[in-house]
C-alpha positions in Angstrom: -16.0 28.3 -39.7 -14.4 26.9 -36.8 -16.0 24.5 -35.6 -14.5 20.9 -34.7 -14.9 18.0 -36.6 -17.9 16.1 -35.6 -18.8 18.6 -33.1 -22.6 19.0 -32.6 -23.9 23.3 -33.4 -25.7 23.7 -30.3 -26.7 27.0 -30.7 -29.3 27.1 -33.3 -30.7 23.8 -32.4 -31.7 25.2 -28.6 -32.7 28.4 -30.0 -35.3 27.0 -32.2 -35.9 24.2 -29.7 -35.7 21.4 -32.7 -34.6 18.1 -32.2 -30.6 17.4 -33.8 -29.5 14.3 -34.8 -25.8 13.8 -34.6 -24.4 11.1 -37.0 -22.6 8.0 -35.7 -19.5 8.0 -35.7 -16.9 5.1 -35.5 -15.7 6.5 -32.3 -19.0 7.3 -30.8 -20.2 3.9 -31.9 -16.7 2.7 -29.6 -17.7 4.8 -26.7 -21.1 3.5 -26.9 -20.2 -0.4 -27.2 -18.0 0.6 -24.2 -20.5 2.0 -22.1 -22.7 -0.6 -22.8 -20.2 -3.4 -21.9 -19.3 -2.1 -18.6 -22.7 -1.6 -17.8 -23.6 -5.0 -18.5 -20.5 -7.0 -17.5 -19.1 -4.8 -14.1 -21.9 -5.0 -10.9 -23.4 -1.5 -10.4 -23.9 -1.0 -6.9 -26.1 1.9 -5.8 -27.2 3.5 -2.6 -29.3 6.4 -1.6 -28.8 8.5 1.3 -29.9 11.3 2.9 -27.4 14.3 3.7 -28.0 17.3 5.3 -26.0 19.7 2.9 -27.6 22.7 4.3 -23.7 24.6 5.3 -21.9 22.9 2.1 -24.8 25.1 -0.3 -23.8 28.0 2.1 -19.8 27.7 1.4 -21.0 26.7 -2.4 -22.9 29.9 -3.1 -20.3 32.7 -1.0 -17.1 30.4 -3.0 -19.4 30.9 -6.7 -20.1 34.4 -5.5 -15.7 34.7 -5.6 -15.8 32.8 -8.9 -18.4 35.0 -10.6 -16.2 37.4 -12.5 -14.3 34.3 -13.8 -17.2 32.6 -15.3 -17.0 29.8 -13.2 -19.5 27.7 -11.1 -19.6 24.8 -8.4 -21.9 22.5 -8.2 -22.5 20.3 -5.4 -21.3 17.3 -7.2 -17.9 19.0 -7.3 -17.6 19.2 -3.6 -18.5 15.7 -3.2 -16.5 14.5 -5.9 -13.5 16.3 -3.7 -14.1 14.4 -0.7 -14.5 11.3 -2.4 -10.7 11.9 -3.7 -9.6 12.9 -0.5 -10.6 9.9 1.0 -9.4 7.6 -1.5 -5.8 9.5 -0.5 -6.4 8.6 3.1 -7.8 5.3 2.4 -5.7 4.0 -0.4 -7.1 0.4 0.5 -10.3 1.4 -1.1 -13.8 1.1 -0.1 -15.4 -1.5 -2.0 -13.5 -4.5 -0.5 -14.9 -7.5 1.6 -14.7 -6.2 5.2 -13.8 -2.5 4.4 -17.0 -1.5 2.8 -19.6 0.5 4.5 -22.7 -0.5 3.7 -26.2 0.7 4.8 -28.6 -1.3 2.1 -30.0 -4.6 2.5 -27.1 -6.2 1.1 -22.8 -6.3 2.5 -20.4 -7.0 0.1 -18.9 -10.5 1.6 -16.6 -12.0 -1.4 -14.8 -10.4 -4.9 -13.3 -12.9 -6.5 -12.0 -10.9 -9.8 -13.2 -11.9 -13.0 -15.5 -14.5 -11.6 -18.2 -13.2 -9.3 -19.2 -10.6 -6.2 -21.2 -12.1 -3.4 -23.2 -9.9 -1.2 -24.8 -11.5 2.3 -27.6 -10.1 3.9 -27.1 -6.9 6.1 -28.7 -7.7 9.4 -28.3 -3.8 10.4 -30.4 -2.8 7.3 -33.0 -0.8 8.5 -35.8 -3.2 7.1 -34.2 -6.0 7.4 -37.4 -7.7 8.4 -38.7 -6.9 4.9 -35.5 -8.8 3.2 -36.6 -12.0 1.6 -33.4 -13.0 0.5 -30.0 -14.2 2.3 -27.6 -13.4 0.0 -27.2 -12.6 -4.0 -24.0 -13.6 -6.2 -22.9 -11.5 -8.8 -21.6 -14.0 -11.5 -19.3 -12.0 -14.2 -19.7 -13.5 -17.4 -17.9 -11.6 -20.3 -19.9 -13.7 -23.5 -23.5 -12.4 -23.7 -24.4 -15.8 -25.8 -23.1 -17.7 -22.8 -24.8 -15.8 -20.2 -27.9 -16.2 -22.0 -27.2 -20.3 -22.1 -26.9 -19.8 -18.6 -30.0 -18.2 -18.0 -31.6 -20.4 -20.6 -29.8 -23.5 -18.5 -31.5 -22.3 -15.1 -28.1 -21.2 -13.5 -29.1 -17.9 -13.6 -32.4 -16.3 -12.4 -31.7 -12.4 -14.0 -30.1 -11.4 -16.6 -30.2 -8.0 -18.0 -27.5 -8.8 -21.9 -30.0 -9.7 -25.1 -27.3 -10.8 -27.2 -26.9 -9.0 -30.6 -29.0 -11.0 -33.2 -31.1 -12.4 -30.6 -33.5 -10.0 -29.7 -36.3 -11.3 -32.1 -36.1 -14.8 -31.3 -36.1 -14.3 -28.0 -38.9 -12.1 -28.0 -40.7 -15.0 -29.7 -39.6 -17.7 -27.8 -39.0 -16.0 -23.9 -42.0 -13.4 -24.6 -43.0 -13.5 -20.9 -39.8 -13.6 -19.6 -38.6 -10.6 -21.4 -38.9 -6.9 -19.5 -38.0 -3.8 -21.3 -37.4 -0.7 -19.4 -36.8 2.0 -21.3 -33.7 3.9 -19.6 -31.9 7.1 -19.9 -28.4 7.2 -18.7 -25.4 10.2 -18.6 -22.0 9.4 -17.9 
């Protein structure tokens, strides 16, 4: 009684600590074919730093201290999250642009050509630059999974990380040592 439609009980499956299994639905199955193209068609970029966020955990915990009675609870993520936005206001421009975008990995974003490809050169002020072995690596955006595996197939690409629907047996049979799976666990 209720409950949404479709919505997951979460209560007695974490008090019994047994595994749930939530059917498919037509719009998870859409959020999940979505999630999977972006991931495989749009370049990820990621970078590590380290922060010293020793005074933000200080405001975090007196601010949830002021939010107690309310039920409500910061997490660092939301104060990062904030400045990100706030700099987006004061920087419009954006950050991930040729010439604009900081960049402390091996690799600077040099050309984005929309729809076609991202080029990144090698960063000569990366701090192991000496280790780098390559000078530059192009991003090529290629919507059709079939054609990107031609391409790879073809020798145009070196990576790819799409296994077309369909193809994942014969390519297992045919590409066996080429083929890497890495299992991977993702939230969004």
């Amino acid at each position: 009684p209720g409950a949404q439609r479709g919505a997951a009980p979460v209560s007695s499956a974490a008090a019994s600590r047994q595994t749930q299994i939530v059917p498919l639905t037509k719009i998870r199955a859409a959020i999940a074919a979505a999630l999977q193209r972006s991931k495989q068609q749009i370049p990820h970029f990621y970078e590590t730093v380290d922060v010293d966020v020793e005074d933000l955990s200080s405001l975090r915990a007196r601010i949830n201290e002021q939010l107690k009675a309310g039920n409500v609870k910061l997490s660092l993520a939301d104060f990062i999250s904030k400045a990100a936005c706030a700099a987006l206001l004061h920087h419009p421009e954006g950050f991930a642009r040729p010439g604009l975008m900081m960049s402390n990995g091996a690799f600077v974003l040099t050309e984005w050509v929309q729809g076609a490809y991202i080029l990144a050169l090698r960063n000569h002020h990366y701090w192991n630059d000496a280790a780098t072995r390559l000078d530059g690596v192009k991003y090529l955006l290629i919507p059709d999974e079939n054609a990107e595996l031609a391409r790879y197939r073809g020798g145009e690409l070196q990576v790819t990380f799409v296994v077309p629907r369909g193809q994942f047996d014969w390519i297992k049979t045919h590409l066996a040592d080429q083929l890497h799976i890495s299992p991977q666990l993702t939230t969004y």
